[in-house]
Backbone as CSV, one residue per row, in Angstrom:
resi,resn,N_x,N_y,N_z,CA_x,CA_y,CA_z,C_x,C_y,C_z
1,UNK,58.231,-46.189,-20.556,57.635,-44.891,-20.730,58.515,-44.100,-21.682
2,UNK,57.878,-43.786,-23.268,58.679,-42.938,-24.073,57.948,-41.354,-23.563
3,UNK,59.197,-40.402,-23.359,58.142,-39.332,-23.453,59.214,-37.923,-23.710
4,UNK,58.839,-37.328,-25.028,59.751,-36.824,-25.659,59.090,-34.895,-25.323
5,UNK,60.122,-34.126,-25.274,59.780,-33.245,-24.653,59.920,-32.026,-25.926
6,UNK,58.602,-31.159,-25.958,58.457,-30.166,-27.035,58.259,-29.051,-26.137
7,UNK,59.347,-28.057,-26.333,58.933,-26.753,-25.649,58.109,-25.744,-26.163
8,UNK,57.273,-25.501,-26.000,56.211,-24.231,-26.428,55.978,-23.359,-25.068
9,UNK,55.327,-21.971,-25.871,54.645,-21.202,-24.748,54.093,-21.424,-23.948
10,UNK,53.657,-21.168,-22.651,52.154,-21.804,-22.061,50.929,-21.546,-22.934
11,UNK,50.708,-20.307,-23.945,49.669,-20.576,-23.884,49.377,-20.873,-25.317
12,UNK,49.954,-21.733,-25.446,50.180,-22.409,-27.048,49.019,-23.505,-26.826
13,UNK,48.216,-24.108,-27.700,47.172,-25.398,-27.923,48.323,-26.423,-27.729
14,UNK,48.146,-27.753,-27.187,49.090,-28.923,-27.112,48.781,-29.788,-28.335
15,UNK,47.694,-29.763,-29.393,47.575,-30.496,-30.362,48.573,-30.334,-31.336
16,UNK,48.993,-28.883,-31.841,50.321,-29.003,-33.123,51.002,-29.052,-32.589
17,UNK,51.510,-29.710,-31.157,52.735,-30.020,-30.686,53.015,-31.267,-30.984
18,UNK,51.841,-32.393,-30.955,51.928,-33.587,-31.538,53.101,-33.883,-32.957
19,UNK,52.683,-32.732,-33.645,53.614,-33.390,-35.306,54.622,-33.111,-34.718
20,UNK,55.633,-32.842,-34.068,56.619,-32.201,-33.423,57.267,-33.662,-32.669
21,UNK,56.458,-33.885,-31.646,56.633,-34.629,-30.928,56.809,-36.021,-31.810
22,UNK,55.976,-36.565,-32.469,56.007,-38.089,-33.223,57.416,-38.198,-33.674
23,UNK,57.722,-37.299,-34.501,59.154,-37.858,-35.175,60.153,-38.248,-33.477
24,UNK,60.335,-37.531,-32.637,61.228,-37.847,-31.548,60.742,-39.346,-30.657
25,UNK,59.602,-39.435,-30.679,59.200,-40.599,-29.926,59.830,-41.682,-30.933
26,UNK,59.307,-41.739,-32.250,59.685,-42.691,-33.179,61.774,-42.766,-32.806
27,UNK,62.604,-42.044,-32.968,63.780,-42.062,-32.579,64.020,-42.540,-31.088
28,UNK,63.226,-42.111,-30.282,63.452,-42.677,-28.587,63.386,-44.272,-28.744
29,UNK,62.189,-44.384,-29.894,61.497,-46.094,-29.241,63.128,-46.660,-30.613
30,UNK,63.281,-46.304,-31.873,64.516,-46.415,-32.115,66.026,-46.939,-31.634
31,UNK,65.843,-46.054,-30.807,67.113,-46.307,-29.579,67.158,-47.626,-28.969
32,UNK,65.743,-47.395,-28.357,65.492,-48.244,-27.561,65.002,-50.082,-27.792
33,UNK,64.858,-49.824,-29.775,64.953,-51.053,-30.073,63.769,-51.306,-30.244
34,UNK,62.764,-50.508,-29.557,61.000,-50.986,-29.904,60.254,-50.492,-31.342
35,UNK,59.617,-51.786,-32.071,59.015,-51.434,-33.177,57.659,-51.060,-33.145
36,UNK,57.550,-49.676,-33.283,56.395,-49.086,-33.429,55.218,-49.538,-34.128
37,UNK,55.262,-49.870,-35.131,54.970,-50.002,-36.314,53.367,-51.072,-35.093
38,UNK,52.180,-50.624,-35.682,50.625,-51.393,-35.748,50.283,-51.019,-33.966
39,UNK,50.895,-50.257,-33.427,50.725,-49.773,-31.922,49.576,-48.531,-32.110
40,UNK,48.898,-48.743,-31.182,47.803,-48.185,-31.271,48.089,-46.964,-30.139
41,UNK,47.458,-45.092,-30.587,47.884,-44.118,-30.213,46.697,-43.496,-29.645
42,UNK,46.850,-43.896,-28.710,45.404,-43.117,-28.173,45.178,-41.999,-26.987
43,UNK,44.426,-40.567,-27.742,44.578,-39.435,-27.213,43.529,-38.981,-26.993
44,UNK,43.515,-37.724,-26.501,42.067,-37.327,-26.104,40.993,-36.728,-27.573
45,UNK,39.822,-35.769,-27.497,39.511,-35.254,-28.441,40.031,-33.987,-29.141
46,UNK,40.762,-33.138,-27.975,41.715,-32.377,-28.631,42.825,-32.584,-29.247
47,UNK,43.251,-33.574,-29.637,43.987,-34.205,-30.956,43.346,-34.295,-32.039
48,UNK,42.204,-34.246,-31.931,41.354,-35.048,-33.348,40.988,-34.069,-34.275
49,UNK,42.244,-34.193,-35.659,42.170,-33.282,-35.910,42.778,-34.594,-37.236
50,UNK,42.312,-34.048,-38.378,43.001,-34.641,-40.370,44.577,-34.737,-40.082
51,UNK,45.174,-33.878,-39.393,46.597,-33.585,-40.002,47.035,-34.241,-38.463
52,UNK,46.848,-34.451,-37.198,47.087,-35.747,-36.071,46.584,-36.751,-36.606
53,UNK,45.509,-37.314,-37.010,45.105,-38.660,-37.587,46.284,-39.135,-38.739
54,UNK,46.375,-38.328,-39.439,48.001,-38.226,-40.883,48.841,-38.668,-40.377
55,UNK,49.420,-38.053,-39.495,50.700,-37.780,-38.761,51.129,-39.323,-38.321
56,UNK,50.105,-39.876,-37.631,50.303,-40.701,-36.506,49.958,-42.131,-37.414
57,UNK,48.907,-41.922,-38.709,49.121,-43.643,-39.222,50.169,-42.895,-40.416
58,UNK,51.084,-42.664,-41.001,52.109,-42.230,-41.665,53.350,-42.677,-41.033
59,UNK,53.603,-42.931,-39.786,54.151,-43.313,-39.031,53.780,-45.219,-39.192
60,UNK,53.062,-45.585,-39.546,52.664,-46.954,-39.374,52.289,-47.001,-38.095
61,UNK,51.524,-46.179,-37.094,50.887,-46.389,-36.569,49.169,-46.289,-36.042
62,UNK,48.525,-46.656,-35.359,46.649,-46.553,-35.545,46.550,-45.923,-34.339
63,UNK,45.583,-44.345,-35.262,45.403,-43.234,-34.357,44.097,-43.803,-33.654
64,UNK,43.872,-43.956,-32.283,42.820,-44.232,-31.593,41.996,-42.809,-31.094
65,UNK,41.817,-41.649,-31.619,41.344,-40.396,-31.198,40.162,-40.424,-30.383
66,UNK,39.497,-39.850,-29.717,37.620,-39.593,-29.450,37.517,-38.128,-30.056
67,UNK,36.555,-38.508,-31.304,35.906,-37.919,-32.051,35.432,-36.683,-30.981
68,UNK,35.629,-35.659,-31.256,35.135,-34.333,-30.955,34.226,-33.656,-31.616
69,UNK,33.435,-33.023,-31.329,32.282,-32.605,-32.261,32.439,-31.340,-32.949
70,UNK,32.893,-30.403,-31.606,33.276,-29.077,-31.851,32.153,-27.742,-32.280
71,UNK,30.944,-28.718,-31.419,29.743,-27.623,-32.284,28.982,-28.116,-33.062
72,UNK,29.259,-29.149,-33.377,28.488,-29.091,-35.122,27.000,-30.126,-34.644
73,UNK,26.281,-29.665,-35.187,24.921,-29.824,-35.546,24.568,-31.797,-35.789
74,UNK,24.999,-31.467,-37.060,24.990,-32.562,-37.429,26.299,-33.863,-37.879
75,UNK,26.180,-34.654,-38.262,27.204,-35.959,-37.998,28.026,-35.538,-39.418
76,UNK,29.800,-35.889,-38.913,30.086,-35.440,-40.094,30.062,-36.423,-40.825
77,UNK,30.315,-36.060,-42.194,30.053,-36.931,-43.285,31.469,-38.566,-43.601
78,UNK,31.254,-38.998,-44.542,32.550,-39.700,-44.875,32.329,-40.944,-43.715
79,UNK,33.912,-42.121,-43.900,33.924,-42.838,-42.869,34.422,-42.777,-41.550
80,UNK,33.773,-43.507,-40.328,34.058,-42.826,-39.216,35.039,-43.179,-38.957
81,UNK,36.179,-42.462,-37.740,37.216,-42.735,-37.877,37.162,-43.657,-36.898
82,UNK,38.444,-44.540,-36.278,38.740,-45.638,-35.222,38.524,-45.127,-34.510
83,UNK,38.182,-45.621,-33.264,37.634,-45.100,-32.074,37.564,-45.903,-31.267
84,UNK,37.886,-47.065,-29.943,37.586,-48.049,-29.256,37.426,-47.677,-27.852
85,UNK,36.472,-47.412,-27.240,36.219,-46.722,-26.111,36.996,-47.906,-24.915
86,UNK,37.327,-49.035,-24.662,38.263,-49.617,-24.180,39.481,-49.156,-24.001
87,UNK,39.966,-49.234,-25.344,40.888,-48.600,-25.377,41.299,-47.864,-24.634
88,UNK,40.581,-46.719,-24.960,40.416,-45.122,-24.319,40.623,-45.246,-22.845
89,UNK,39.853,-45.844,-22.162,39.262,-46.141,-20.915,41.011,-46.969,-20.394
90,UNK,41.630,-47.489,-21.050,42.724,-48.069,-20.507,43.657,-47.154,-19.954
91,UNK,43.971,-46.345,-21.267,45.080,-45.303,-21.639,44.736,-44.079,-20.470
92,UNK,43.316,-43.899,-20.156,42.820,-43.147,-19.187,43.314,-43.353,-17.752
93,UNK,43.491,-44.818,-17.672,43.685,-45.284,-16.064,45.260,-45.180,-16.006
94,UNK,46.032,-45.434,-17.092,47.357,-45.629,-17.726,47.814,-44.055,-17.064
95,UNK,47.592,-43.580,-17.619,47.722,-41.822,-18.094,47.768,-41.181,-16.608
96,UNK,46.619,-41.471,-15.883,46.687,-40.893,-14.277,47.373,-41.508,-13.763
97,UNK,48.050,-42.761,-13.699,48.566,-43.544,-12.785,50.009,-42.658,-12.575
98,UNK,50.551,-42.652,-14.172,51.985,-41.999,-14.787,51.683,-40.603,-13.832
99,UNK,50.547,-39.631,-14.097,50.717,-38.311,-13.674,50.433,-38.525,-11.898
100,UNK,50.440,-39.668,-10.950,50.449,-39.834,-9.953,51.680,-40.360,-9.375
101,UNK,52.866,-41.052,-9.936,54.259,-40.837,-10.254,54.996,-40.165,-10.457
102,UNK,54.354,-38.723,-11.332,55.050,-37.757,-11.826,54.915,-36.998,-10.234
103,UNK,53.814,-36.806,-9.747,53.210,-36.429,-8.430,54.243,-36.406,-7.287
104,UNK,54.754,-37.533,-7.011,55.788,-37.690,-5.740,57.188,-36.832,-5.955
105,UNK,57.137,-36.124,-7.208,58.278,-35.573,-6.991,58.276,-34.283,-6.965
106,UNK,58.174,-33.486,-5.613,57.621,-32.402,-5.611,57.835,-30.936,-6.272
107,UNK,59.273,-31.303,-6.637,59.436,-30.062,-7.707,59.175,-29.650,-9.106
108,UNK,58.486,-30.764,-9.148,58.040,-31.201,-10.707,56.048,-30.869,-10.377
109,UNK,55.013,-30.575,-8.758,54.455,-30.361,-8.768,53.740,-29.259,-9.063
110,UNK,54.460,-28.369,-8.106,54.704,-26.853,-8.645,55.613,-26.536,-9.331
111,UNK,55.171,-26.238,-10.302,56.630,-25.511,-11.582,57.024,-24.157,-10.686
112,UNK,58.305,-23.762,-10.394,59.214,-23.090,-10.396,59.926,-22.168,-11.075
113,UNK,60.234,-23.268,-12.124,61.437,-23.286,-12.890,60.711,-22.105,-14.072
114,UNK,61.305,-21.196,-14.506,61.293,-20.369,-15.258,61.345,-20.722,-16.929
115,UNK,62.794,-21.331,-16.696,63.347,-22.268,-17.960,62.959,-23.424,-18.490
116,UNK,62.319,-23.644,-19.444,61.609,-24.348,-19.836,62.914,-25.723,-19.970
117,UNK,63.755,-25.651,-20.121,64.532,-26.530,-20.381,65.256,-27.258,-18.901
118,UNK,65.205,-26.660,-17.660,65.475,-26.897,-16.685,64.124,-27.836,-16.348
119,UNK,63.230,-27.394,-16.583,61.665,-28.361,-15.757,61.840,-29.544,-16.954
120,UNK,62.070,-29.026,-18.304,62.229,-30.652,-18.459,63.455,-31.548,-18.163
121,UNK,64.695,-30.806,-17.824,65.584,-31.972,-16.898,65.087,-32.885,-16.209
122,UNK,64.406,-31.891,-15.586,63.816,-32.450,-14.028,62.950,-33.695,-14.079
123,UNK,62.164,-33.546,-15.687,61.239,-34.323,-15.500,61.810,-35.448,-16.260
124,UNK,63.110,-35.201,-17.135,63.643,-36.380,-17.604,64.597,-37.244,-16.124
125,UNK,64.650,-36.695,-15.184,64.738,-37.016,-14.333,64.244,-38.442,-13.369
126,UNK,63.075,-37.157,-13.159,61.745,-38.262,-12.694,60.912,-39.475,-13.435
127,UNK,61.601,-39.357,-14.723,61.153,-40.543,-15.864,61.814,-41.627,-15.387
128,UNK,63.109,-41.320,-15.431,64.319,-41.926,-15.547,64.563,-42.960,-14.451
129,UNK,63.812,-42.244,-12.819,64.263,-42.612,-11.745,62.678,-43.460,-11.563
130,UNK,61.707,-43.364,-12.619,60.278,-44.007,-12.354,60.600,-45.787,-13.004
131,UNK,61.337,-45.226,-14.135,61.603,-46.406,-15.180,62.611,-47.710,-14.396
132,UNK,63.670,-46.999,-13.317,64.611,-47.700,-12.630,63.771,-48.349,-11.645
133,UNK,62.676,-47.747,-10.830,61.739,-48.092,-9.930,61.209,-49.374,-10.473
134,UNK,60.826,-49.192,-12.043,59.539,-50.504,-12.805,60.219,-51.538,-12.828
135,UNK,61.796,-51.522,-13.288,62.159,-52.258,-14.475,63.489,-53.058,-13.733
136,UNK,63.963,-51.935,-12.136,64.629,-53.036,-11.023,63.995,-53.220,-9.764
137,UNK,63.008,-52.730,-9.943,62.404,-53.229,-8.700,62.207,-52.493,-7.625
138,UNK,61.485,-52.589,-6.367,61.312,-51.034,-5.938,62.916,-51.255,-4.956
């Protein structure tokens, strides 16, 4: 589990946190020796956006987005972008499992913490102590 921590407001959008976030994941998986490079990134429709699709194959990696409509009438133009509803559907079951892990640790359920930099201790914490759980065993 890479998961690199961007502090914003609460009531900031989480999509331009993405360009933020990529360069640090790319350095975590770095560290850690894993080559990014043809890994497929798959997010919800509030990512799907020209400059997240950029971001993420610029990186040498393949943005898996779900197309968002946002209103519009009709189909947009040009070619469509990647999209593999599998995929999606994986990263979906993936995604809750992680935030049902994140779950057991109760101070990390209810935020508290004022300091944005203290709740993410906590949660580099609960990464840390999830990853020791996977990777030695329970």
């Amino acid at each position: 589990m890479i998961a690199p921590f961007v502090s914003a407001p609460g009531n900031r959008n989480e999509s331009p946190l993405l360009r933020d976030a990529l360069p640090q994941v790319i350095r975590i998986a770095g560290e850690a020796r894993l080559d990014l490079r043809d890994t497929v990134v798959s997010l919800d429709g509030v990512y799907d956006c020209r400059s997240n699709r950029k971001a993420i194959f610029n990186r040498g990696m393949v943005p898996n987005i779900n197309p968002n409509p946002r209103g519009r009438k009709r189909t947009k133009r040009g070619r469509k972008a990647l999209f593999d509803l599998a995929i999606f559907k994986e990263r979906f079951r993936t995604i809750e499992r992680v935030f049902a892990w994140e779950d057991k640790f109760r101070r990390l359920l209810l935020r508290f913490d004022r300091i944005s930099q203290l709740h993410y201790a906590f949660k580099t914490m609960a990464y840390t102590m999830i990853n020791l759980r996977h990777y030695c065993g329970s």
